[in-house]
C-alpha positions in Angstrom: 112.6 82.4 132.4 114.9 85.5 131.3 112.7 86.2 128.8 109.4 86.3 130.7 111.1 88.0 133.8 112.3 90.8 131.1 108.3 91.0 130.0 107.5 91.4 133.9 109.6 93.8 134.0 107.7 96.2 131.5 107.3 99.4 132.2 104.4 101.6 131.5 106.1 103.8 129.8 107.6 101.3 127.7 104.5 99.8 126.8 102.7 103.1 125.7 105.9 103.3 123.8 105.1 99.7 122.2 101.5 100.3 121.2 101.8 103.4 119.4 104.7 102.4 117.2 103.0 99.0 116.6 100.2 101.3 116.3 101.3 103.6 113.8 103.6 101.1 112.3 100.5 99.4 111.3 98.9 101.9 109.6 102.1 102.9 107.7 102.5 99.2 106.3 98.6 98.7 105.6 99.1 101.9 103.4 102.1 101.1 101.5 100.3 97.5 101.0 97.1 98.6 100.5 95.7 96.8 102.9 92.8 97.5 105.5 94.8 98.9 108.7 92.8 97.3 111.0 93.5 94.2 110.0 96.8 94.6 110.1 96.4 96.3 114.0 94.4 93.4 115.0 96.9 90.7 114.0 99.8 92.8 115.5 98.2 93.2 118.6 97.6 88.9 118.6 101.0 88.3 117.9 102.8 90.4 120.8 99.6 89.7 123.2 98.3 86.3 123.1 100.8 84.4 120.9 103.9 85.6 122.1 103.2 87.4 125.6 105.5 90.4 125.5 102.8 92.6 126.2 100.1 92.0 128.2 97.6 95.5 128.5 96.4 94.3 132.5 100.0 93.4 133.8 102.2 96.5 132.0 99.6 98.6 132.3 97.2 97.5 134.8 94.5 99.5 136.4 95.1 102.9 134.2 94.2 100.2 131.0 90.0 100.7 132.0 90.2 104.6 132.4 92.6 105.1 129.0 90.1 103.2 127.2 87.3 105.4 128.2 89.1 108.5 127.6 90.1 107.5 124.0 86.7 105.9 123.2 85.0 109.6 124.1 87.9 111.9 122.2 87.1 109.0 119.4 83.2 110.3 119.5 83.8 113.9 120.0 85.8 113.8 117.1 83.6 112.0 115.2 80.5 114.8 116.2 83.0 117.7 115.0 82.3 115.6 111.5 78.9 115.8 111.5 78.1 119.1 110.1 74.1 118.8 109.4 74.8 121.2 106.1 76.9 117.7 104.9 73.9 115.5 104.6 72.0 116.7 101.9 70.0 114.0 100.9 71.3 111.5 102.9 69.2 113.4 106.0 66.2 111.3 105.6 68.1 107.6 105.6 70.2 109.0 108.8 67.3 110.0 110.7 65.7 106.7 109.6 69.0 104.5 110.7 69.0 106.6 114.2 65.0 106.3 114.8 64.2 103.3 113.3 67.1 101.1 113.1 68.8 101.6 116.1 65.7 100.0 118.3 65.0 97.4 116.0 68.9 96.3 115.5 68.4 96.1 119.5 65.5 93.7 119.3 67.5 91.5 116.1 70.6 91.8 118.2 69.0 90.4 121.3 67.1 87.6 119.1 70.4 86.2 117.8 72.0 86.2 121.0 69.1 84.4 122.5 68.7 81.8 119.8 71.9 82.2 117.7 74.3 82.1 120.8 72.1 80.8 123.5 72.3 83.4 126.1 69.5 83.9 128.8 66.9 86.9 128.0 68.4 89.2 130.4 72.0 88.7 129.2 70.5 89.0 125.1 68.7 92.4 126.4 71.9 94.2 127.6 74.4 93.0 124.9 72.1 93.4 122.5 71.4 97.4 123.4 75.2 97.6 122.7 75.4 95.9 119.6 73.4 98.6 118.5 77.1 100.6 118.1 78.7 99.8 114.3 82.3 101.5 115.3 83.2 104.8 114.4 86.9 103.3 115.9 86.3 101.1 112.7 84.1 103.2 110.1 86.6 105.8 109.3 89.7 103.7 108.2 87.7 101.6 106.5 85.6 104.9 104.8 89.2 106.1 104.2 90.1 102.7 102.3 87.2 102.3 100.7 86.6 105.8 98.7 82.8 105.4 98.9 80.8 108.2 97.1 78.8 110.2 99.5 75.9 109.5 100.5 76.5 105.8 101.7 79.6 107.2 103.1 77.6 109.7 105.0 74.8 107.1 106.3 77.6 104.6 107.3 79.6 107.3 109.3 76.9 109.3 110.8 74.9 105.8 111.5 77.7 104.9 113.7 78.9 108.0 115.5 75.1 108.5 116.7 74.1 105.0 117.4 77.6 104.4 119.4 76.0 106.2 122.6 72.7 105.0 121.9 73.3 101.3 122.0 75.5 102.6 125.3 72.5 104.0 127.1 70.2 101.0 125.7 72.6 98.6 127.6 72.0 101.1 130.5 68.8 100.9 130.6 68.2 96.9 129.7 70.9 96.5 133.1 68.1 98.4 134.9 65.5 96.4 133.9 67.4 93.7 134.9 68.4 95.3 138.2 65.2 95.5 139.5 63.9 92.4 138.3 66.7 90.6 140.3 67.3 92.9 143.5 65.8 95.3 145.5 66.3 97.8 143.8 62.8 99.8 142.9 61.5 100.8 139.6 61.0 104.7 140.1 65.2 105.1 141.2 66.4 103.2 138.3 64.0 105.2 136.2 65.1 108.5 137.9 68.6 107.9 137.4 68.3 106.9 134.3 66.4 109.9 133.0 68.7 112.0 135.2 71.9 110.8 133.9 71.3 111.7 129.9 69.3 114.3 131.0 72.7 115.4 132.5 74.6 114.3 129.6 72.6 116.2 127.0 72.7 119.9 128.8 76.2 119.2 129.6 77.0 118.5 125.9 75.0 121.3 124.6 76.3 124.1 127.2 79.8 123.1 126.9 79.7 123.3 122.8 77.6 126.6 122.8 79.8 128.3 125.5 83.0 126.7 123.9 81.6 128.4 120.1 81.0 131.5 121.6 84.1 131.6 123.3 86.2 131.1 120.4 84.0 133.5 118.4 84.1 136.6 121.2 88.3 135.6 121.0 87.8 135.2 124.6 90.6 132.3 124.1 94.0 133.0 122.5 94.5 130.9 119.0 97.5 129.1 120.6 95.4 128.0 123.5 92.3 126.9 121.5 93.3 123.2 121.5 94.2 122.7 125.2 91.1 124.4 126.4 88.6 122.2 123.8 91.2 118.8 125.1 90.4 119.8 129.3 86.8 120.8 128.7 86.2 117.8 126.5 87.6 116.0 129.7 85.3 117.6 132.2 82.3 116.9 130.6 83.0 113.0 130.5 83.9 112.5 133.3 81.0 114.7 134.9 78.3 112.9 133.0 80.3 109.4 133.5 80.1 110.2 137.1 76.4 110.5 137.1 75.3 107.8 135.2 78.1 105.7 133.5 78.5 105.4 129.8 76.2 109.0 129.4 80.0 110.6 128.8 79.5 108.9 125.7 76.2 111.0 124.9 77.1 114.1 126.1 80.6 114.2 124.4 79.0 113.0 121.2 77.0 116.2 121.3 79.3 118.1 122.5 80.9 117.8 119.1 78.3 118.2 116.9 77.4 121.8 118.1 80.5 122.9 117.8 80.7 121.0 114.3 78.1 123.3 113.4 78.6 126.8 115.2 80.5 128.0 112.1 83.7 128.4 114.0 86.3 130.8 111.9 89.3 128.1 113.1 86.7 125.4 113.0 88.7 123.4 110.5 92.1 123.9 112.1 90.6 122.4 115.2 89.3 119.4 113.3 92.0 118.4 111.8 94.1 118.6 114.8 91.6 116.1 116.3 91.7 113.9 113.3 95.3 113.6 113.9 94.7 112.5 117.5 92.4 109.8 116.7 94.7 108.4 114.2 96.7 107.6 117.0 94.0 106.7 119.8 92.1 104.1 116.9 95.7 102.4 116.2 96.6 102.6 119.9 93.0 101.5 121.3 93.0 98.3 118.7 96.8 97.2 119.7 95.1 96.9 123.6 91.8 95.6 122.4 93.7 92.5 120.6 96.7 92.2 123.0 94.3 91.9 125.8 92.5 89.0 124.2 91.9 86.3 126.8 92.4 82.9 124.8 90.9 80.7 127.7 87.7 82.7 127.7 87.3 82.2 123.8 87.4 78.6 124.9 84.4 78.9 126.9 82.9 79.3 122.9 81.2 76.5 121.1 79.4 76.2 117.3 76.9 78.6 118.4 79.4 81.5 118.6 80.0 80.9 114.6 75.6 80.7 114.3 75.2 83.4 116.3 77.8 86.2 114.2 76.4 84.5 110.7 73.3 85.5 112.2 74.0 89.0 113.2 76.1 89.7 109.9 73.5 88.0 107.2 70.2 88.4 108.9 70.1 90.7 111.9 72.2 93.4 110.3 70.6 93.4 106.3 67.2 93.6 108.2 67.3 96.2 110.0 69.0 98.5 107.9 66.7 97.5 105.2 63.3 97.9 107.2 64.9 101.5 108.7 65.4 102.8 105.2 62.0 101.1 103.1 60.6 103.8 101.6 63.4 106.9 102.4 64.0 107.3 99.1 68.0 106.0 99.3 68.5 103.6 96.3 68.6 100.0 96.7 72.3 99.4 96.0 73.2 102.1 98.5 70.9 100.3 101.1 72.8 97.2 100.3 75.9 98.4 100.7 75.1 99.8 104.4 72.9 96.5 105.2 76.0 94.5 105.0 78.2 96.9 106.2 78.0 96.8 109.9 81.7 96.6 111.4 81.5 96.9 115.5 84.9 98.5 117.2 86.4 99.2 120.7 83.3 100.5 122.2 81.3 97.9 121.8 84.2 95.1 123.5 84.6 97.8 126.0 81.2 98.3 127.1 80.4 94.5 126.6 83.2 93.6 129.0 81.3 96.4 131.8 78.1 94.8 131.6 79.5 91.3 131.8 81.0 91.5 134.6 77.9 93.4 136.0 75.7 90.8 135.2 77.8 87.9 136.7 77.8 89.8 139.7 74.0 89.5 139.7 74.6 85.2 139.3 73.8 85.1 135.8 77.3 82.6 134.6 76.2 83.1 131.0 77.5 86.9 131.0 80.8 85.3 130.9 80.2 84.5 127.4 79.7 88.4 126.2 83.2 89.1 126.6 84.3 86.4 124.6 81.3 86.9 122.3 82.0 90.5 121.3 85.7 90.0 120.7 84.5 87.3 118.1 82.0 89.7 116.5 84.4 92.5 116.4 87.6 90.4 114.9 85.1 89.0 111.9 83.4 91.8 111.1 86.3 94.3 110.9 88.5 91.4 108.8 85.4 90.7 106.2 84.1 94.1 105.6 87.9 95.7 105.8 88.5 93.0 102.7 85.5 93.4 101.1 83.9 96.7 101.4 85.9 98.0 98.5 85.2 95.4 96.2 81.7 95.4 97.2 81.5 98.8 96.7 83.1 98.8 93.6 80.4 96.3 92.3 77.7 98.6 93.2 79.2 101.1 91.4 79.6 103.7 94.3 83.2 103.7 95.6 85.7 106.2 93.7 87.1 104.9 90.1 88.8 103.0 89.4 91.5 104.8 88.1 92.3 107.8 90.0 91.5 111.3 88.2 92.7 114.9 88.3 91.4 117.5 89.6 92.1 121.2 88.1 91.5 124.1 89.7 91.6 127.2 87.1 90.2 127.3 83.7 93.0 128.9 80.8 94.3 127.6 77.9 97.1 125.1 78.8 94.7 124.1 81.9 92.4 122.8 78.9 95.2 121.4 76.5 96.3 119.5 79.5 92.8 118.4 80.3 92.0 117.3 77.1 95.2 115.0 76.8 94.6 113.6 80.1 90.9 112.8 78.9 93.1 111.2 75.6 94.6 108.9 78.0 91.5 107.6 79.8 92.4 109.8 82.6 89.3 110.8 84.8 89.5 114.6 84.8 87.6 117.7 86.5 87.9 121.6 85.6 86.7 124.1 87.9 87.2 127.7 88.2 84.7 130.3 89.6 84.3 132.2 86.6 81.7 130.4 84.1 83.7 131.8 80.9 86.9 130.5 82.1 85.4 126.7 81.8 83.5 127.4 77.7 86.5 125.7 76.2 87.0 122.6 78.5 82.9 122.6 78.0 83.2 122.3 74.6 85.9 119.6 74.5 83.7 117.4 76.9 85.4 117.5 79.9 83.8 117.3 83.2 83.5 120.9 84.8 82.2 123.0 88.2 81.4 126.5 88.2 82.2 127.4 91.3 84.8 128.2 94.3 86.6 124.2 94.9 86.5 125.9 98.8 82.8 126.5 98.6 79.7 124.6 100.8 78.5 123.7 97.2 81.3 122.4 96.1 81.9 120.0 99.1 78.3 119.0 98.8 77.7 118.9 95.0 81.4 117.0 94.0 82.2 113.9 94.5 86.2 114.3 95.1 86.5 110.5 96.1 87.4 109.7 92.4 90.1 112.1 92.2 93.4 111.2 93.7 95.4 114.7 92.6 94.8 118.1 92.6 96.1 121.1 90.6 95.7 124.4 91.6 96.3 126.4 88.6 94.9 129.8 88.5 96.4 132.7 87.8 96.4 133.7 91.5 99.5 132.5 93.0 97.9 133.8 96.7 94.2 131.7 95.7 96.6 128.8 94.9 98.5 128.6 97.8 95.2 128.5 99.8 93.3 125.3 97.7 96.5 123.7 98.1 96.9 124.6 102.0 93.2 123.8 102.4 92.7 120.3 100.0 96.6 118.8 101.4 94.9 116.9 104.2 91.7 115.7 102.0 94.2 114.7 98.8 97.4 114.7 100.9 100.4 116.8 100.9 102.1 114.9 98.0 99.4 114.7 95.4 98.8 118.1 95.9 100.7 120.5 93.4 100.1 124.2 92.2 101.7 126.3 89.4 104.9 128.1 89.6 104.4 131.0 91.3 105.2 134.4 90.0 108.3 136.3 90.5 108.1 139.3 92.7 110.2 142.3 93.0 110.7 142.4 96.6 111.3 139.1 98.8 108.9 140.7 101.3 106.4 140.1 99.4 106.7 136.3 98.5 104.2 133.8 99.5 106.3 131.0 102.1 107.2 128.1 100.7 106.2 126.5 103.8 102.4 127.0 102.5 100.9 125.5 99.2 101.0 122.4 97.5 104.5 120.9 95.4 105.3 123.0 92.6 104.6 121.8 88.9 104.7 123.1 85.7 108.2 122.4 83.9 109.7 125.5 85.6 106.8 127.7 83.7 104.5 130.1 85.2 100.9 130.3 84.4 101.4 133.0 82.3 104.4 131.4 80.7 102.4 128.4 79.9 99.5 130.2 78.6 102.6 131.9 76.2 103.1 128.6 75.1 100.0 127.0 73.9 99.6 130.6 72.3 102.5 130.3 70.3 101.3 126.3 69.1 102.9 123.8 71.9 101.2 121.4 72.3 100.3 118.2 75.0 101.3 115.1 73.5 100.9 111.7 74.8 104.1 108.3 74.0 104.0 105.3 75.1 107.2 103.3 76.1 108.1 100.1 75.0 111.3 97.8 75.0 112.6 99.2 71.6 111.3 103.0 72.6 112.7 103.6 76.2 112.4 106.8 78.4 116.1 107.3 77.1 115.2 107.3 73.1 112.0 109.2 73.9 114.2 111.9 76.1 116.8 112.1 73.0 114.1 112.8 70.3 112.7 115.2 72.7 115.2 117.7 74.3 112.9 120.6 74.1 110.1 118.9 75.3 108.4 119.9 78.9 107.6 116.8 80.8 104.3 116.9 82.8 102.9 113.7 83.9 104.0 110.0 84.0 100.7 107.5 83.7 101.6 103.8 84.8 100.2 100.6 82.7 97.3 100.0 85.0 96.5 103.8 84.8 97.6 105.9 87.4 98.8 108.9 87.1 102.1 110.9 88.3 102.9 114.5 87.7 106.2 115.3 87.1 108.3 118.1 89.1 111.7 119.5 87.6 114.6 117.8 88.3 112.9 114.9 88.9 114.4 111.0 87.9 111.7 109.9 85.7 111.5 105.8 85.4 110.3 104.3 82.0 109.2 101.1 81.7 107.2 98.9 79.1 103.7 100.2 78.6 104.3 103.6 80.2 102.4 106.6 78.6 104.5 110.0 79.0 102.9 113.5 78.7 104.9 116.6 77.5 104.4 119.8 76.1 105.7 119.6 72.7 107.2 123.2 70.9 105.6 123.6 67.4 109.1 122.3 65.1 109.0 119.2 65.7 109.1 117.3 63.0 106.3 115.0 62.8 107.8 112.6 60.4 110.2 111.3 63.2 107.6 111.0 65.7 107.0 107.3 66.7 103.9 105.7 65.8 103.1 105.4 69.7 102.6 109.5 69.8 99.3 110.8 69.7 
């Protein structure tokens, strides 16, 4: 009794203050295990909800729980639209428009067939649920893109898929409940049409007006840099809850476009805003799946029989591969990549949220089998997010269109240690890319076979001709200290701060004019400069590659080897680590080493395991 008078006894506070550490907690652990994070967020929402009843989202919570779910859902989608630059899709242009067009009414018709026949649900009931299982979570998509590594142009088709379908299959269960309404009630057909066409009419302008006026704002500097975040936070607001007000679940719509015109306005601190947003939906997806799982209602499941399992085998192996492979016949995607998205379709916190609405709707009209939705979508969302966060990977893998396996380089700056460095990486089976904007600088690495790009890494072509998801590291190594510093500042968040390093920068004469160390990526290079390690290979260092065994340890290998630069550290499955000075350098068994060898050493005394 203590304990569950202590749970009562929950504060709001205290149970925001529970969600987003379990929230962020999850993600941590998932990344350090390498596990899907929404799995992990699921079962940690299970355990402190359901299993063990500390938290309970409708009792610590209680009334705010409907309205913080909406809020995150549309800061979810906006930040999802500020992704969809149209200049990104390239040839994946045609599939999206074919997935938006074409797929998203006909996964409403296969929806509503396997709720009919799959889970037995009355037409109207099938007609509503099935216009929201249209939605294939962009609450979902993301961590599971950001897991996964796809290449892309499946990445792009599955993200921009769901972030425009999401208020599509919202406004499809609008309008099947209006159908319904005035099938059942008085209600006539020319006022649910009106407000229908009203309400998104609504939601479109809105969107549109508020993400031209917001560009032009922050273009004209009509909004100080320090207050360009609150202002895009309390229009973003606004706008929902204006549209909501007219017709409810158009906030979804017009937020949705909201982001996309300002995603492609050309904003100067476009990317600053972004990523600030990116950061706020890390936390709103970990925090919005804690509620969605701790919220689970086990007697309701219990309403659930062996049609449940039919009906979400049919969704996953027949409703979902169909449509997606009808929508894209004849768009000119290849086959595997239409696989891969056919039996790719996890649904997220919108779609248990917006299911719950119209349940309770519909039960209000005297239809008992909308009880069942609830129940039903939480069983649809807990599968599909725990089979596609295990096997997307794999599966994509197999098809040959996730990154490599073994994570490669990427160098920035073409010169001569650049290559000699390059080359030995290629040596050791290390995926490796050279660019530089100057086409001379690359002729060497050219000849010696190694992948290059002609071109600025911060370019529009670059983002849309490279495909960064093999490379796990990045190098800026020109002989720019100032261009360095920015490909490190801008590629930290893409690569992340700690696989991010850049040469050592120059000495200048006067502090004042030193670049902060607050900016740029780790610093690399044995204590060299660029021009100090072009010195080098000029005067017949070279990059040499030793593997550790029990008889050679990191210990011998340092001791035959005192003048010798250590650069890089490559484990026995493959993966690489660059070295910074000073650092504690671990051997082990089957450990391959990379230094930068003077020209007197004695080759007789190398070990046979050099090369």
């Amino acid at each position: 009794m203590a304990i569950e008078n202590a749970v009562d006894a929950m504060a709001p506070v205290m149970a925001f203050a529970l969600v987003g550490a379990l929230g962020v907690g999850s993600q941590w652990l998932a990344w350090r295990l390498r596990m899907p994070a929404i799995v992990l967020m699921l079962v940690a929402g299970i355990l402190i909800g359901p299993v063990a009843g500390v938290f309970d989202p409708g009792r610590d919570i209680g009334p705010l729980m409907g309205p913080i779910i909406s809020i995150a859902v549309a800061i979810i989608l906006f930040e999802g639209g500020l992704t969809l630059n149209f200049h990104s899709l390239n040839d994946a242009a045609k599939g999206v428009k074919r997935l938006v067009f074409v797929g998203a009414p006909l996964g409403w018709l296969t929806s509503a067939l396997a709720l009919r026949y799959g889970a037995g649900l009355s037409w109207e009931s099938a007609a509503v649920f099935g216009g929201i299982m249209i939605v294939t979570g962009p609450t979902v998509i993301a961590p599971l893109l950001r897991t996964a590594r796809l290449s892309k142009r499946p990445a792009a088709l599955l993200q921009w898929e769901a972030i425009m379908n999401d208020p599509i299959g919202a406004l499809a269960a609008v309008l099947a409940f209006e159908v319904v309404l005035v099938l059942n009630t008085a209600t006539t057909v020319n006022a649910a049409v009106w407000e229908l066409l009203v309400g998104i009419g609504v939601a479109t302008a809105l969107g549109m007006v508020a993400g031209f006026g917001l560009a032009r704002s922050f273009k004209r500097g009509w909004v100080p840099e320090y207050m360009k975040v609150p202002v895009l936070f309390a229009l973003l607001l606004a706008i929902f809850a204006v549209s909501d007000h007219v017709l409810h679940e158009s906030g979804l719509l017009a937020v949705t476009i909201m982001g996309i015109v300002i995603a492609n306005a050309d904003l100067p601190s476009y990317e600053e805003l972004r990523r600030f947003k990116e950061h706020a939906t890390v936390l709103l997806v970990s925090g919005v799946f804690i509620l969605l799982a701790a919220q689970l209602d086990v007697a309701a499941l219990g309403q659930l029989d062996w049609r449940a399992l039919g009906f979400v085998l049919l969704v996953v192996l027949v409703a979902r591969p169909f449509t997606v492979m009808v929508a894209l016949l004849g768009s000119g995607v290849p086959y595997r990549e239409q696989w891969l998205v056919a039996l790719t379709g996890p649904r997220g916190v919108v779609l248990v949220a917006v299911a719950g609405l119209f349940g309770d709707r519909l039960l209000n009209l005297g239809f008992a089998d909308a009880a069942l939705i609830g129940p039903l979508a939480f069983v649809l969302v807990a599968v599909t997010v725990v089979l596609h966060g295990f096997t997307l990977a794999p599966f994509a893998r197999w098809l040959g269109l996730a990154g490599a396996d073994i994570p490669g380089v990427v160098i920035v700056g073409g010169a001569d240690w650049t290559t000699a460095f390059a080359e030995a990486l290629k040596k050791a089976e290390v995926p490796v890319l050279m660019t530089d904007p100057n086409y001379g600088h690359l002729r060497a690495a050219r000849a010696a076979g190694i992948a290059t790009f002609s071109g600025d890494i911060l370019s529009e072509a670059a983002e849309q001709r490279l495909e960064l998801v093999s490379y796990a590291t990045l190098i800026a190594a020109t002989d720019n200290d100032a261009y360095n510093t920015l490909v490190a500042t801008d590629l930290g968040p893409e690569f992340g701060r700690d696989n991010v390093f850049q040469v050592i920068r120059e000495k200048s004469d006067s502090a004042r004019h030193q670049l902060p160390r607050t900016l740029g990526g780790r610093m690399f290079g044995a204590d060299q400069t660029h021009t100090g390690l072009n010195r080098l290979i000029r005067d017949g260092w070279t990059f040499r590659i030793s593997r550790l065994t029990d008889e050679f340890t990191f210990e011998d290998w340092r001791a035959k080897r005192p003048e010798t630069h250590l650069f890089a550290r490559i484990s026995p499955k493959g993966h690489i680590r660059l070295i910074r000075k000073d650092e504690e350098v671990r051997g082990a068994p089957d450990v391959r080493i990379i230094g930068l060898r003077p020209p007197g050493d004695d080759e007789s005394r190398q070990p046979p395991a050099d090369t």
